[in-house]
C-alpha positions as CSV (number, residue, x, y, z in Angstrom):
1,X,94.3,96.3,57.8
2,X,94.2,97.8,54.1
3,X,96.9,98.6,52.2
4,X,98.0,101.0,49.6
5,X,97.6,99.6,46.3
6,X,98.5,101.0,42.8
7,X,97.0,98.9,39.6
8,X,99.0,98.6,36.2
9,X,98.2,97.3,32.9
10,X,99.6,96.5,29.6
11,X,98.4,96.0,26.3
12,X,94.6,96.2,25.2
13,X,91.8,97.7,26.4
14,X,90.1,95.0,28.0
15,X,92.8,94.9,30.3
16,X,92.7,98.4,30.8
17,X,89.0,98.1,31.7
18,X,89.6,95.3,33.9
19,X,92.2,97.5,35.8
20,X,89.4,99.7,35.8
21,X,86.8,97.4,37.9
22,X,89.6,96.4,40.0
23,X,90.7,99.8,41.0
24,X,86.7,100.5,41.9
25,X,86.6,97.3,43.6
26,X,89.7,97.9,46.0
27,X,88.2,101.8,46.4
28,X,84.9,100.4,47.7
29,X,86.8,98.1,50.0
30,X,88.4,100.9,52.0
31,X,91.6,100.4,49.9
32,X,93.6,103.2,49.3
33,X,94.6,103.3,45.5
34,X,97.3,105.3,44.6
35,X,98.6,107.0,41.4
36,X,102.2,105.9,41.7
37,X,104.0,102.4,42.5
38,X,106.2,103.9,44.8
39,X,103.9,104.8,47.2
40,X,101.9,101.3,47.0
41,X,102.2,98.2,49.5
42,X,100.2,95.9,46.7
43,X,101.1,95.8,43.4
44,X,98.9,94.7,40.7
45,X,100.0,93.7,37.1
46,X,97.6,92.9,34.5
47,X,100.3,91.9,31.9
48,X,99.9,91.2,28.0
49,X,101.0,88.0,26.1
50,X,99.9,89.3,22.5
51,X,103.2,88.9,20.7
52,X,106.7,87.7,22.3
53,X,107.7,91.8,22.7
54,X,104.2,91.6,25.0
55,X,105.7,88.5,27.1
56,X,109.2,90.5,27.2
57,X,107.3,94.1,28.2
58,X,105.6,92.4,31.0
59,X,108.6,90.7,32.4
60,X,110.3,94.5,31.7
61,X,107.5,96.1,33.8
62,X,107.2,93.6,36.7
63,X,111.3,94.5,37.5
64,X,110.0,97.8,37.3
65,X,108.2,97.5,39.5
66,X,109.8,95.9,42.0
67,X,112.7,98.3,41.9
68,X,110.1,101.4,42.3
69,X,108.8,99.5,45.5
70,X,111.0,96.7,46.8
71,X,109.0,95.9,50.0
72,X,105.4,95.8,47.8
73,X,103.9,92.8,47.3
74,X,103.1,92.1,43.9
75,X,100.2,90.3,42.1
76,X,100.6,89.4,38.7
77,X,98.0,88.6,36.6
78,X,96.4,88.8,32.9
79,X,97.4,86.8,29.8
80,X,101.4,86.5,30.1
81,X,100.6,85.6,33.6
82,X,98.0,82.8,32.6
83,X,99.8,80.9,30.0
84,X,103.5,81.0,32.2
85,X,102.4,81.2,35.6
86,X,105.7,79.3,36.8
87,X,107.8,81.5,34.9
88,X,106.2,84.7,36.6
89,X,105.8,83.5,39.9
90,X,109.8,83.6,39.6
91,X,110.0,86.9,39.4
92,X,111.7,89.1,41.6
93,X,108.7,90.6,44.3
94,X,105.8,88.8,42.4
95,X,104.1,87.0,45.4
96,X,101.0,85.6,43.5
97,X,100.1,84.9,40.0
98,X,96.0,85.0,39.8
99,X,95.3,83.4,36.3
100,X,92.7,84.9,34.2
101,X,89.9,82.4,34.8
102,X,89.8,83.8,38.6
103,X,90.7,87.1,37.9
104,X,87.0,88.2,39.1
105,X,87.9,86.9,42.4
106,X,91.3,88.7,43.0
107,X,89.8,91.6,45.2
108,X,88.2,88.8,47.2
109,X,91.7,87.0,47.7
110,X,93.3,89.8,48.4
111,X,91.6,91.3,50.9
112,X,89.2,88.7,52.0
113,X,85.8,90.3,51.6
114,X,83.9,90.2,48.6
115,X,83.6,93.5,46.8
116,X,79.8,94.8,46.7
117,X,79.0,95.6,43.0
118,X,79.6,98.5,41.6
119,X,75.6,99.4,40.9
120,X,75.0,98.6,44.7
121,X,76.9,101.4,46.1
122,X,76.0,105.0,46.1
123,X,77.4,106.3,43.8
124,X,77.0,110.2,44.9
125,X,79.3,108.7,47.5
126,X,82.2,107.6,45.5
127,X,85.3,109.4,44.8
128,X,87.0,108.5,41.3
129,X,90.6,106.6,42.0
130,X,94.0,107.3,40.2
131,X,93.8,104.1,38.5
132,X,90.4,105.0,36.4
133,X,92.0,108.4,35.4
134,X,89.3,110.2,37.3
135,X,85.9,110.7,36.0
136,X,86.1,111.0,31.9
137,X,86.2,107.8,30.0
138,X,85.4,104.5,31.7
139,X,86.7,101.4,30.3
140,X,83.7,98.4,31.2
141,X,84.5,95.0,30.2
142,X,81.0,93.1,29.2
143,X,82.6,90.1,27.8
144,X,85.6,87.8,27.9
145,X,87.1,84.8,26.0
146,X,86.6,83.7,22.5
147,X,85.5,80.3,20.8
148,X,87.3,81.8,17.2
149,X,90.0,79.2,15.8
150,X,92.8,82.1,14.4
151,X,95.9,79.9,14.0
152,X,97.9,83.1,15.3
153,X,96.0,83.6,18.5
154,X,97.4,83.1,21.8
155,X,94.6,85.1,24.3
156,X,91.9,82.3,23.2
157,X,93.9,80.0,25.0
158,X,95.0,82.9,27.9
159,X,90.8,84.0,28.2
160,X,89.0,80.4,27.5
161,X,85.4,80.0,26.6
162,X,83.7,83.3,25.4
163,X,81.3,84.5,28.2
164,X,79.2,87.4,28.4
165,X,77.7,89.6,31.3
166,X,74.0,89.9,31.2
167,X,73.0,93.0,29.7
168,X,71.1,94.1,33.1
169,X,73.8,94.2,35.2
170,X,75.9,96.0,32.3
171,X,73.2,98.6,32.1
172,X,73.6,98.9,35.7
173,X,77.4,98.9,35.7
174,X,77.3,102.1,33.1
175,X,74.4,104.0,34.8
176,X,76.9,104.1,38.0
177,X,79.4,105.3,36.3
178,X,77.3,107.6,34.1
179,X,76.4,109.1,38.0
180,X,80.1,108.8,38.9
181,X,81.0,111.8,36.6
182,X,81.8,110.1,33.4
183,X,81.5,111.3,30.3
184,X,82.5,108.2,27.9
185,X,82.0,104.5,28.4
186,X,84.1,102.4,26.3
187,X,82.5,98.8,26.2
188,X,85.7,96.3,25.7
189,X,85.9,92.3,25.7
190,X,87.7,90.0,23.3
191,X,85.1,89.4,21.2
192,X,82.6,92.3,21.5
193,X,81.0,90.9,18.4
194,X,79.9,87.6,20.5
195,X,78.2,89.1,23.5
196,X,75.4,87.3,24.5
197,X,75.6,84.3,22.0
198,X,76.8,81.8,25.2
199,X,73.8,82.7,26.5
200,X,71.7,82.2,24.0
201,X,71.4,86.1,23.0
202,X,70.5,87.0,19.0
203,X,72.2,89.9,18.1
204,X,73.9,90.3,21.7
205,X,75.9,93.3,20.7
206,X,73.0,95.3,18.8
207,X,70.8,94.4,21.3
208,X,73.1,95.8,24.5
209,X,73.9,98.9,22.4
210,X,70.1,99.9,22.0
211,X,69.3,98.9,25.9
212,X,71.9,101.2,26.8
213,X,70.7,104.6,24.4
214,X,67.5,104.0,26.3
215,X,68.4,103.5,29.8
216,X,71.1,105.9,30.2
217,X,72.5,109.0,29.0
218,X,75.9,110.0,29.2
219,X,77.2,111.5,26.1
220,X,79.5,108.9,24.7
221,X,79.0,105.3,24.2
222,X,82.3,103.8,22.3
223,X,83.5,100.7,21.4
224,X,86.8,98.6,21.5
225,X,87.9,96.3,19.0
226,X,84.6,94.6,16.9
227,X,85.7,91.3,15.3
228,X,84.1,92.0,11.0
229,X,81.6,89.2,10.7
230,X,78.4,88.4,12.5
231,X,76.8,92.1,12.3
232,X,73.5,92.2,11.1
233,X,72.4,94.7,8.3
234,X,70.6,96.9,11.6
235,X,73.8,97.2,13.4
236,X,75.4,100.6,11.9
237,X,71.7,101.8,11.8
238,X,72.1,102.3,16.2
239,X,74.5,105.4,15.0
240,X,71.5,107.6,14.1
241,X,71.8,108.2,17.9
242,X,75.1,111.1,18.1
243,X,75.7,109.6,21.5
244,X,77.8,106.7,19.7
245,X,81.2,107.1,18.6
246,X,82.0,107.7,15.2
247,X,84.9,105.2,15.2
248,X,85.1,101.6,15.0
249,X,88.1,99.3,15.0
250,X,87.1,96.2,12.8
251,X,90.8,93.9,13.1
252,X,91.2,92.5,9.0
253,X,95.0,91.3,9.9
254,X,95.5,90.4,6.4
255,X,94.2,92.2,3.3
256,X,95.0,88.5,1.2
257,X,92.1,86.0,0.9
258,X,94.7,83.2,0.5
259,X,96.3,84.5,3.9
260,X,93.0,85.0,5.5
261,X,92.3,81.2,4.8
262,X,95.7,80.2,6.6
263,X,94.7,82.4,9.7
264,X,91.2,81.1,10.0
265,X,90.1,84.2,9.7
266,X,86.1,84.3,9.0
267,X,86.3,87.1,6.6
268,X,87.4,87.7,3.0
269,X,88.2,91.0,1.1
270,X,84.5,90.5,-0.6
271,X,82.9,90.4,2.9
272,X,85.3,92.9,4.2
273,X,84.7,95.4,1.8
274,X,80.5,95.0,2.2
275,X,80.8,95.1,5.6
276,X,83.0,98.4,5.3
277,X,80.6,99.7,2.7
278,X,77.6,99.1,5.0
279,X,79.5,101.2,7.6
280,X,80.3,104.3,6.0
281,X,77.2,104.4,4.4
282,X,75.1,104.7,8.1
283,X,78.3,106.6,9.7
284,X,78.8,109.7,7.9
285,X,82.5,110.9,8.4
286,X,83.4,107.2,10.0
287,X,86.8,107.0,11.5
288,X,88.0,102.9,10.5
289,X,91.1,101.5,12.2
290,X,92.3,98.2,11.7
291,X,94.5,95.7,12.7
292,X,97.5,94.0,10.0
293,X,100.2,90.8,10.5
294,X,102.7,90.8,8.1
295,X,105.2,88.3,8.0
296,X,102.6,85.4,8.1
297,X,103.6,82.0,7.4
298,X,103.5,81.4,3.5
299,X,102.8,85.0,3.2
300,X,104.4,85.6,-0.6
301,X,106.0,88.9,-2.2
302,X,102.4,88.8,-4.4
303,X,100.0,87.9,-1.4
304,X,101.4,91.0,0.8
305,X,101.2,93.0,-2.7
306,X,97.6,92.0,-2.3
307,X,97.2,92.3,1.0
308,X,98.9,96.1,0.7
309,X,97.0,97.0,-2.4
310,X,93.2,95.9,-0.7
311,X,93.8,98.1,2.5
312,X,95.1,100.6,0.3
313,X,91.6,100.8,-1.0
314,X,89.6,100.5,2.3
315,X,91.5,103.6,3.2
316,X,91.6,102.9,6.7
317,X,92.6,106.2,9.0
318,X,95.0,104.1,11.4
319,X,96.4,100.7,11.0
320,X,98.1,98.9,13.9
321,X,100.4,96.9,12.3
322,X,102.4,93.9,14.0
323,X,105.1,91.5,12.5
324,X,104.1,87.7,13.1
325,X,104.9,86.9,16.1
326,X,105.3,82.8,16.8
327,X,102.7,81.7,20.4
328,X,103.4,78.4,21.4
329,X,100.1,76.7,21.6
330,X,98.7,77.9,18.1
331,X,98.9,76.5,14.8
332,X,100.7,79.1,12.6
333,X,104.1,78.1,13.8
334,X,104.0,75.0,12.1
335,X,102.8,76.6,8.8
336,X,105.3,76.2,6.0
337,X,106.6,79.0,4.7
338,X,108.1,80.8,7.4
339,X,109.1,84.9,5.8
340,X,112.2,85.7,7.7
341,X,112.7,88.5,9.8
342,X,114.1,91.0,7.9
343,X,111.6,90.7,5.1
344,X,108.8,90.9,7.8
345,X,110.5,94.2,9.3
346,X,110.6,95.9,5.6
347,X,106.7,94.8,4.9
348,X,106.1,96.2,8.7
349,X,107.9,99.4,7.5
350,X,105.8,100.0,4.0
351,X,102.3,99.5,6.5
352,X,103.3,102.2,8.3
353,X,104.0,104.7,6.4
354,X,100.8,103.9,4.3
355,X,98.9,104.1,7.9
356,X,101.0,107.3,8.7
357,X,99.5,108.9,5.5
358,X,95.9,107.6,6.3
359,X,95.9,108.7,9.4
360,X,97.4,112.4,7.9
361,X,95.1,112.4,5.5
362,X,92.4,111.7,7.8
363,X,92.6,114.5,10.6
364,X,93.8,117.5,8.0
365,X,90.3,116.8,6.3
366,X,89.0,118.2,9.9
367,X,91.1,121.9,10.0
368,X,88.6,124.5,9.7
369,X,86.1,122.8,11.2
370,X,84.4,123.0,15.0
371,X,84.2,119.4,16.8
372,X,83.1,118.9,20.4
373,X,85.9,117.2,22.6
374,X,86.1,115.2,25.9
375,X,89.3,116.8,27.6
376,X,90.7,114.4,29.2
377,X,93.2,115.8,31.1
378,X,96.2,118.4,31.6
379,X,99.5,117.7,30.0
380,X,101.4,120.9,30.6
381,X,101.3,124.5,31.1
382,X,102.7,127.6,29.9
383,X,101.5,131.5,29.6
384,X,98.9,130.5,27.3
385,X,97.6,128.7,29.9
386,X,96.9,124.9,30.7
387,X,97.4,122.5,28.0
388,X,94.3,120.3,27.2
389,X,94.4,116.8,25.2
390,X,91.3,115.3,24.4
391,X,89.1,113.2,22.0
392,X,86.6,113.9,19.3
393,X,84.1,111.3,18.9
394,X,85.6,109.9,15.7
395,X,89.0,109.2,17.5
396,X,91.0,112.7,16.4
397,X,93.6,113.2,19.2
398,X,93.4,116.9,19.9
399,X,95.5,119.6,22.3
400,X,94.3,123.1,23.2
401,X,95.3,125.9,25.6
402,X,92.8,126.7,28.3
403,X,93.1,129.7,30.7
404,X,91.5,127.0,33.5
405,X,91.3,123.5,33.6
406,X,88.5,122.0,31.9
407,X,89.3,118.6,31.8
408,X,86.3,116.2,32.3
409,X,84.4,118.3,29.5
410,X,82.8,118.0,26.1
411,X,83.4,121.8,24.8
412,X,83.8,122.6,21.1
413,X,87.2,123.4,19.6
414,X,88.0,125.0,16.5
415,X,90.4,122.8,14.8
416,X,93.8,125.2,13.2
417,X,96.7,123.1,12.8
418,X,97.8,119.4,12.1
419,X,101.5,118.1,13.4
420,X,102.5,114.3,14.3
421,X,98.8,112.8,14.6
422,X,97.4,115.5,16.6
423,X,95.2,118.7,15.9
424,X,95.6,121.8,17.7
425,X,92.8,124.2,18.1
426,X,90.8,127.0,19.9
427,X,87.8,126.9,22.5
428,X,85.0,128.1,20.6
């Protein structure tokens, strides 16, 4: 007998994408998914262990949960779920915690059947499912794990090994969805930069980009977070095609060399900057996020000074920027030089404002100007009609009024007005 199930995920994208195949998975199986956790009779968490605030978010959400369903049974699952499986397991109305090295299975112990893959059903047939967000951008995870040493890192030890898909079965996996209806494919894993290299792969990443702008077509190809090293000098040449997104988020998390060192970090500002140059240089009009730890352990008044004065310079549009955060398991705990909390909340403070501007300065360079955007979806409505947000391809959030609903789109808008990290325009 199936069951009504509603899927849930916190933190990055690769869980989002995983949430994603799972929410195909259960839909193939006869499984009803559902868009609210009220309504559901399974429950699945993919929960976050980034930081400690992740840990306490996903504990915050599981309650949540519970509460919105009481007689649900819930599956817990993802990072927070890996490393304190005992901890979860407490929880009130969690009734299994699948770690991450079998998530791939948890369809399969669920329900007891083994979910056909995706690129063997019809996909003509298929109806999108709440949980995907309907038939606009598709999160696809193509790899998992990392073999990186970062002495701050906590998902190495939640994802193991790195481990890559086969770039067939990827290629399949995005052609179904291009014939589902989508419109954007967003390729995540935690390290995107080492696809392929566990099997043996050169130049994984390039390689899997270029198969895919041959063998399929749908409008958008973007990707999730790229690690900075490791990208040969033919990588930014792939966006000649206009079918990749004019973004890319390349994570720096310190802007010091000295701190880089600490972190194990296998870049430096010299390598950074190249690498950035490199970009800009193939991407006209590039949109560069990043991400930034302040707070590190020995991290000095000067070395943030430095740190602050070199992404000053890379002139990133958005920074996501975190206080240290202690993981049990890694080696930056026991790093001398712990910057207490206050200081670490006032360096957090100066980052954002400096991304605020960046990120200001960014979109208002766009008003005038025409841009194609994926609508996404409706937010609202009012006598102007409905109320549109969507994506350019270089990652500007955008709203606009529609007489009917276009969402699931890529129509030009004429960009008018700049307020709070959105632009507001007009259907040309």
């Amino acid at each position: 007998m199936t069951k009504r199930v509603y899927l849930d995920s916190l933190g990055c994208r690769l869980n989002q994408g995983e949430i994603n195949h799972l929410a195909r998975q259960f839909a193939a199986l006869d499984y009803p998914v559902v868009a609210s956790a009220e309504e559901a009779e399974l429950i699945i968490l993919n929960t976050c262990a980034v930081t400690q605030g992740a840990t306490k978010d996903s504990r915050k959400r599981l309650r949540q949960l519970h509460r919105a369903s009481p007689n649900a049974q819930i599956i817990a699952t993802g990072c927070y779920a890996h490393l304190e499986a005992a901890t979860v397991g407490q929880l009130p109305g969690v009734a299994h915690v699948v770690d991450n090295l079998h998530k791939d299975t948890l369809v399969n112990q669920v329900t007891g059947q083994a979910p056909p893959k995706l690129f063997d059903l019809e996909p003509l047939q298929r109806n999108p499912t709440p949980a995907s967000g309907g038939p606009t951008r598709a999160f696809l995870k193509v790899q998992d794990g990392c073999d990186n040493l970062c002495t701050f890192c906590v998902t190495r030890l939640a994802r193991g090994k790195a481990r890559s898909r086969s770039v067939e079965e990827v290629v399949r996996d995005v052609q179904f969805l291009e014939a589902q209806g989508y419109q954007e494919v967003v390729l995540t894993g935690v390290n995107l930069v080492a696809f392929g290299e566990d099997y043996g792969l050169e130049h994984g990443l390039k390689t899997l980009l270029a198969t895919l702008l041959q063998a399929t077509h749908l409008p958008r190809l973007r990707l999730s977070s790229v690690e900075p090293w490791n990208l040969d000098e033919g990588f930014f040449q792939l966006w000649e095609n206009p079918r990749l997104c004019r973004h890319l988020h390349l994570p720096l998390q310190s802007g010091c060399d000295a701190t880089l060192r600490r972190m194990l970090r296998r870049t430096s500002q010299a390598a950074f900057r190249a690498l950035v140059e490199q970009a800009r240089q193939a991407i006209p009009e590039l949109a560069l996020s990043t991400d930034l730890i302040v707070g590190f352990p020995g991290e000095t008044e000067a070395e943030f000074a430095e740190s602050l004065a070199f992404v000053t310079q890379m002139d990133f549009m958005k920074m996501h920027a975190f206080p240290f955060s202690a993981r049990e398991g890694t080696a930056a705990p026991r790093l001398r030089g712990l910057v207490a909390p206050e200081v670490a909340r006032e360096r957090l403070a100066t980052v954002q404002a400096l991304s605020e501007a960046g990120e200001a300065r960014y979109y208002q360079r766009y008003l005038g100007c025409t841009l194609p955007v994926l609508w996404e979806g409706v937010r609202g409505a009012s006598e102007a009609g409905f109320l549109h947000m969507g994506l350019t391809d270089n990652y500007l959030k955008v709203e606009t009024h529609a007489p009917q609903v276009i969402s699931n789109q890529v129509l030009p808008v004429h960009l008018e007005r700049y307020a709070n990290g959105t632009l507001f325009g007009s259907l040309s």
